[in-house]
C-alpha positions as CSV (number, residue, x, y, z in Angstrom):
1,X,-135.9,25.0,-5.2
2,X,-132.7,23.1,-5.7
3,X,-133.3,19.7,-7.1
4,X,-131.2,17.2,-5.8
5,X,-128.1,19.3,-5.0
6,X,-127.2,22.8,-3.5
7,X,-128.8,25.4,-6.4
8,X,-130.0,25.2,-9.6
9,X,-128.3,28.0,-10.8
10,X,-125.6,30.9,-9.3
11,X,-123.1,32.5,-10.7
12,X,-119.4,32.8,-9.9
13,X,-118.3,35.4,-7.5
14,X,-114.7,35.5,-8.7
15,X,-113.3,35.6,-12.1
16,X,-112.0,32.5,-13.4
17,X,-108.6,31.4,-15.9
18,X,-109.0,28.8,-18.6
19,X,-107.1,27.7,-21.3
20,X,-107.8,26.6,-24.5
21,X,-107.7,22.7,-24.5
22,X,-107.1,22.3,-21.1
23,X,-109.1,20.8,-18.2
24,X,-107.8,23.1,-15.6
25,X,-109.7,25.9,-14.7
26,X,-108.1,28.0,-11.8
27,X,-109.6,30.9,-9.7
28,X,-108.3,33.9,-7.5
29,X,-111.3,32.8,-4.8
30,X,-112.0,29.4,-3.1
31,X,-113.7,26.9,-5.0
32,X,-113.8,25.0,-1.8
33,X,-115.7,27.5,-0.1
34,X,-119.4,26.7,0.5
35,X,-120.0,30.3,2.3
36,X,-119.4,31.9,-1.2
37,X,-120.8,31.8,-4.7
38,X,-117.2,30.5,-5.9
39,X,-118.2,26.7,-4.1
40,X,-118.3,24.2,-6.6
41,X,-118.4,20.2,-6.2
42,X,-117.6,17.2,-8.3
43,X,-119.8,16.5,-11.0
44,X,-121.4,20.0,-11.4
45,X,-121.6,21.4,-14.5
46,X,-120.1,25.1,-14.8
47,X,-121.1,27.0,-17.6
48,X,-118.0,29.1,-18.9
49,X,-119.4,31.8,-21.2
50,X,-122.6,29.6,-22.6
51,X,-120.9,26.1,-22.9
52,X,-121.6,23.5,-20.8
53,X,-118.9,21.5,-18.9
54,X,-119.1,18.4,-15.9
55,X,-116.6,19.1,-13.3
56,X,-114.5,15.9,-12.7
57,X,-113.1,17.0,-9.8
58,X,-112.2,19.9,-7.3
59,X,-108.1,19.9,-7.3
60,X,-107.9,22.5,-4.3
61,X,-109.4,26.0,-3.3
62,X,-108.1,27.8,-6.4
63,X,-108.3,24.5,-8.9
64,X,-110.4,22.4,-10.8
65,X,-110.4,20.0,-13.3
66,X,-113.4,19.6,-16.0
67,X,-114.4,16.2,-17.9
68,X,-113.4,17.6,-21.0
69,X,-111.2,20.5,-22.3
70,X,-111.7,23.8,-22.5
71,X,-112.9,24.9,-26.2
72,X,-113.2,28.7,-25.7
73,X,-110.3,30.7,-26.2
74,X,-107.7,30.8,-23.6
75,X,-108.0,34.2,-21.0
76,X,-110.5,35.2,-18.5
77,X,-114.2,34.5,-18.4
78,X,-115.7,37.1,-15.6
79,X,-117.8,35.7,-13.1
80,X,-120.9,36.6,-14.2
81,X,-119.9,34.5,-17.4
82,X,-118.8,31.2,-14.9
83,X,-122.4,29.9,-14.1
84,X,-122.6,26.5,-11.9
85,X,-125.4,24.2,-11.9
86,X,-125.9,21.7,-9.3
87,X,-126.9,18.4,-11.6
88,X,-129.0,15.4,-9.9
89,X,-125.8,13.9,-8.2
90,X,-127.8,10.4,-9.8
91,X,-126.5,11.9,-13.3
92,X,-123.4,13.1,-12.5
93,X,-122.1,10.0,-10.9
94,X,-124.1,7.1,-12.7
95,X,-125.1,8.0,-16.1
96,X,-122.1,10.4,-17.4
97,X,-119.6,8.5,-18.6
98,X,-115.5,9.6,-19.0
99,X,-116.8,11.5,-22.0
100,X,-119.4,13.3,-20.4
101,X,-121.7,11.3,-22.5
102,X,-125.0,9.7,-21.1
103,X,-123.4,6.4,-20.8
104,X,-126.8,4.2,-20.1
105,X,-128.9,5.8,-22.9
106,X,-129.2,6.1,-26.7
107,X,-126.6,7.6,-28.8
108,X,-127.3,11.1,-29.0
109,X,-129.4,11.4,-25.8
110,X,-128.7,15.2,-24.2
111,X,-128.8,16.2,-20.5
112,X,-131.1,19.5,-20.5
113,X,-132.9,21.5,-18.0
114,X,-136.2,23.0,-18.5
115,X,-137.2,25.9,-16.5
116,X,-141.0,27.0,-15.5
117,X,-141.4,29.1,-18.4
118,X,-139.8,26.9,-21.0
119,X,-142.0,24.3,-19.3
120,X,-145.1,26.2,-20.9
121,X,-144.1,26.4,-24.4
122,X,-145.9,24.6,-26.8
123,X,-142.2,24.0,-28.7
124,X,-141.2,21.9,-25.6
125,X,-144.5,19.9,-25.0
126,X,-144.7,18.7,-28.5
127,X,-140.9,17.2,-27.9
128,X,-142.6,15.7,-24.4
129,X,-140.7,18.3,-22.2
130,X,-144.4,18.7,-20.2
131,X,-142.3,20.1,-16.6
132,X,-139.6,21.2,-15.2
133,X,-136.5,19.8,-14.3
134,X,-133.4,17.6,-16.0
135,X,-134.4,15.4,-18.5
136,X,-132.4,13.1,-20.9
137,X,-133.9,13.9,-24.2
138,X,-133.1,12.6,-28.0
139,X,-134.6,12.8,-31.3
140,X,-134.1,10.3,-34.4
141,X,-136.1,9.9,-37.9
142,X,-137.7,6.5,-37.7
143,X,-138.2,4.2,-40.9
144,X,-140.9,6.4,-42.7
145,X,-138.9,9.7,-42.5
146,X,-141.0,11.0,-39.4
147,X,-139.2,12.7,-36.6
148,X,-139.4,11.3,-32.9
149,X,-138.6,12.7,-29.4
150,X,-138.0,10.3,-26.4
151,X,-137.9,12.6,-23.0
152,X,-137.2,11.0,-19.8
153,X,-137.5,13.2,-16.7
154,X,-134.6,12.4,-14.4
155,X,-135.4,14.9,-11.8
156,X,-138.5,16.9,-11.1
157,X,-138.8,20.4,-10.2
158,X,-141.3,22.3,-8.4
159,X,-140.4,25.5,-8.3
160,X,-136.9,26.6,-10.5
161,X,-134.5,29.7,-9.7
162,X,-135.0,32.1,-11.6
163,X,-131.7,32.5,-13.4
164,X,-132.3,29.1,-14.6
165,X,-132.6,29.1,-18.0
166,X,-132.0,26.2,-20.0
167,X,-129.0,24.5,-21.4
168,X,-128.0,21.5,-23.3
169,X,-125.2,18.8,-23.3
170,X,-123.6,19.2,-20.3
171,X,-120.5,18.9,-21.1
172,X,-117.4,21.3,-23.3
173,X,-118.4,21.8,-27.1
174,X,-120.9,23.7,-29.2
175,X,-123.6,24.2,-27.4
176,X,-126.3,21.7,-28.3
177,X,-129.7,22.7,-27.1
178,X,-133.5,20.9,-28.3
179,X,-135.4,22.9,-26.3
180,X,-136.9,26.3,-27.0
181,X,-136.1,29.2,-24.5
182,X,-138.8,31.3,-25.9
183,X,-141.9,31.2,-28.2
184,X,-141.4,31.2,-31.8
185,X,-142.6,29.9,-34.8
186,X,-141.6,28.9,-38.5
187,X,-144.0,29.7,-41.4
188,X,-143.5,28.0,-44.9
189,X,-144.4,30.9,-47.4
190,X,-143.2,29.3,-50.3
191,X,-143.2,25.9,-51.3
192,X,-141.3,23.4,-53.1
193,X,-142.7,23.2,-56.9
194,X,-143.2,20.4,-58.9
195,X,-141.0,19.8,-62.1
196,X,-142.8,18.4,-64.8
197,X,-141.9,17.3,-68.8
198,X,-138.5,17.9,-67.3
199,X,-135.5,16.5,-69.6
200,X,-132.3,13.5,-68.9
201,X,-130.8,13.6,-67.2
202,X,-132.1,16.7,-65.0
203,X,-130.5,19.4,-63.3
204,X,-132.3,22.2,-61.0
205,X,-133.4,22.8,-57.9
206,X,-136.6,22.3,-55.3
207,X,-136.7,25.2,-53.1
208,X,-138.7,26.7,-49.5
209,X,-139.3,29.9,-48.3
210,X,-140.0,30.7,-44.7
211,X,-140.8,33.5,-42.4
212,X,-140.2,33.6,-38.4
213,X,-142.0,35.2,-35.4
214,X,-140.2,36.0,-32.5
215,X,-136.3,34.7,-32.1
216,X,-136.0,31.2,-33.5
217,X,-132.3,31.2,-34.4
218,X,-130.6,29.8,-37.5
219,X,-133.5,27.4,-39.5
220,X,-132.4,23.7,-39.6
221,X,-133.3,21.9,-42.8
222,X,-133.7,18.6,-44.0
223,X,-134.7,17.5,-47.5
224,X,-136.5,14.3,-47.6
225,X,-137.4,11.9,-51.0
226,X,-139.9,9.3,-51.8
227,X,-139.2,7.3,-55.0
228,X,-142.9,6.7,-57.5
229,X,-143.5,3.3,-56.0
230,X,-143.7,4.8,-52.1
231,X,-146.6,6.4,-50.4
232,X,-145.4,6.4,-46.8
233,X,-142.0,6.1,-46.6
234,X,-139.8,9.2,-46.4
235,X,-135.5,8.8,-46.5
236,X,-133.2,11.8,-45.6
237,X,-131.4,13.2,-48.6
238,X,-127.7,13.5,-48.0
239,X,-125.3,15.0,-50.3
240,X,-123.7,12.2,-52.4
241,X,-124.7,11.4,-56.0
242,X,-126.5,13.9,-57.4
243,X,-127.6,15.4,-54.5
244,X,-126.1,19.0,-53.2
245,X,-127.9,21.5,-50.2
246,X,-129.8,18.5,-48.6
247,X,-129.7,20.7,-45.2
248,X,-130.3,24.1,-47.1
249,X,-133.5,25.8,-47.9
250,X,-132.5,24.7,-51.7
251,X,-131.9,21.3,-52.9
252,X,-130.2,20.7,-55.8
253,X,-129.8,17.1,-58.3
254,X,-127.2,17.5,-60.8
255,X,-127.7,14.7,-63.8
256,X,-130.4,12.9,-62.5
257,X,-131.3,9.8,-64.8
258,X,-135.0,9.6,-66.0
259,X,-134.4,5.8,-65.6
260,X,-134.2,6.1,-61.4
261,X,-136.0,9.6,-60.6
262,X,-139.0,10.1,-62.7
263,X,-141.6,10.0,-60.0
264,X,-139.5,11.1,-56.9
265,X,-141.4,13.2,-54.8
266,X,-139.1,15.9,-52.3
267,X,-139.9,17.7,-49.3
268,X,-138.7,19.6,-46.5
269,X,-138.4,19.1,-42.3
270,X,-137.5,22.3,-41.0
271,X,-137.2,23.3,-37.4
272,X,-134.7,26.0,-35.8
273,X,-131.5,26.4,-33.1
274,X,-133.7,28.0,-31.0
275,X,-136.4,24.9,-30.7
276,X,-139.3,26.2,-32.6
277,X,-142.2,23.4,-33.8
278,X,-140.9,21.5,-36.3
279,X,-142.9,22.3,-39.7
280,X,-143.1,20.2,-43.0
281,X,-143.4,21.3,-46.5
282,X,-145.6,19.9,-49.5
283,X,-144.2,17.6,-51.5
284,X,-143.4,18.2,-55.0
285,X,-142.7,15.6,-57.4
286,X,-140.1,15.8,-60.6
287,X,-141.5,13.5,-63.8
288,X,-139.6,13.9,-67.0
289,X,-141.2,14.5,-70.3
């Protein structure tokens, strides 16, 4: 069923021109139409070969103008390739800003939809996407290093199409998705070791392996540290100082004083494009002789 609009999803049934940083997206058909697929309203969001992007406005029957510029190359995407989406009009009008942005929520909040099956995965209902429907969804890493999800379902649905699939930001840029399209998982078969009677300053490395089931997409990785005098706290290691590959499956400290690291404990978030669980490794500590 739709959910608040027309459909859910539909693709094109005409061709469509685009040009690289443009907003103007121009057809052979009628985007004016509503007896065709080519129909499209203000404030939809049209998927142009996999990236999302709000319709500002419909110019006229062959013209349209998007939020916010093309990013794809400039030429033809074929219909099939031009998917609309009828948004909760509530969204489209109220919460997206100029930007596209979700104007009345967090930094970093998304607009996604969650279809039946996605619905079901374990992946989603761990990040609190429990139904279907469009929900504005963020993550963040709160003060101990532990990583949150805040889900807000804007608009229910009972029953999705099903071409729905899922998407994220809707709006022009890399696509940006949270939310796993299909079951997969993220195994940890080698851990980080500990360094021990290791000299000053130190250089090496803490390391992960991992194996996957089914199609989780590039790994995301984020190395964590806890100086000696912390037991809870975690903070995100970022590469400045001595730190390099803080979002790699190997991080590495180049001339680490004995005098501020001996005792540091390091450890691993990892997760995937695709949305799989998010797993953490052991810790493994670094003491100098």
């Amino acid at each position: 069923m739709a959910i608040f609009g027309t459909i859910d999803a539909k693709a094109l049934a005409t061709n469509v021109s685009v040009t690289n940083g443009s907003t103007t997206v121009t057809t052979t058909g009628d985007f004016t139409n509503r007896a065709t697929a080519d129909f499209v309203q203000n404030g939809d969001v049209l998927s142009l070969g996999g990236v999302q992007y709000t319709v500002e406005s419909v110019v006229s029957a062959t013209s349209l103008k998007l939020r916010t510029a093309y990013a794809g190359s400039t030429g033809t995407v074929l219909a099939a390739n031009a998917i609309r989406r009828t948004a909760p009009k509530e969204v489209a009008t109220l919460l997206l800003d100029e930007n596209g942005q979700l104007a009345h929520f967090p930094t970093g909040t998304k607009l996604i939809f969650i279809d039946d099956t996605e619905a079901a995965l374990n992946e989603n209902k761990v990040r609190g996407l429990k139904w279907p429907g469009w929900w504005a969804y963020r993550t963040f890493t709160d003060g101990d290093g532990n990583t949150r999800h805040k889900a807000e379902c804007l608009a229910f649905a009972n029953q999705t199409a099903a071409n729905a699939g899922d998407y994220g930001t809707a709006q022009g840029g890399t696509e940006d998705n949270p939310a796993a399209d299909l079951a997969s998982a993220v195994t940890i078969t080698g851990q980080p070791a500990a360094v021990t009677d290791a000299a000053t300053p130190y250089t090496g490395t803490f390391a992960v392996t991992t194996s996957t089931t089914g199609t989780p997409g590039t790994l995301i990785y984020q190395w964590q540290y806890q100086t000696a005098s912390q037991t809870t706290k975690w903070t995100n290691v970022t590469n400045t100082g001595v730190y390099t590959g803080a979002t790699t499956d190997t991080l590495t400290l180049t001339a680490a004083a004995k005098a501020t690291y001996d005792g540091y404990k390091f450890r691993v978030k990892i997760t995937s494009a695709g949305g799989t669980e998010e797993i953490i490794s052991n810790s493994a500590s670094l003491t100098y002789a």
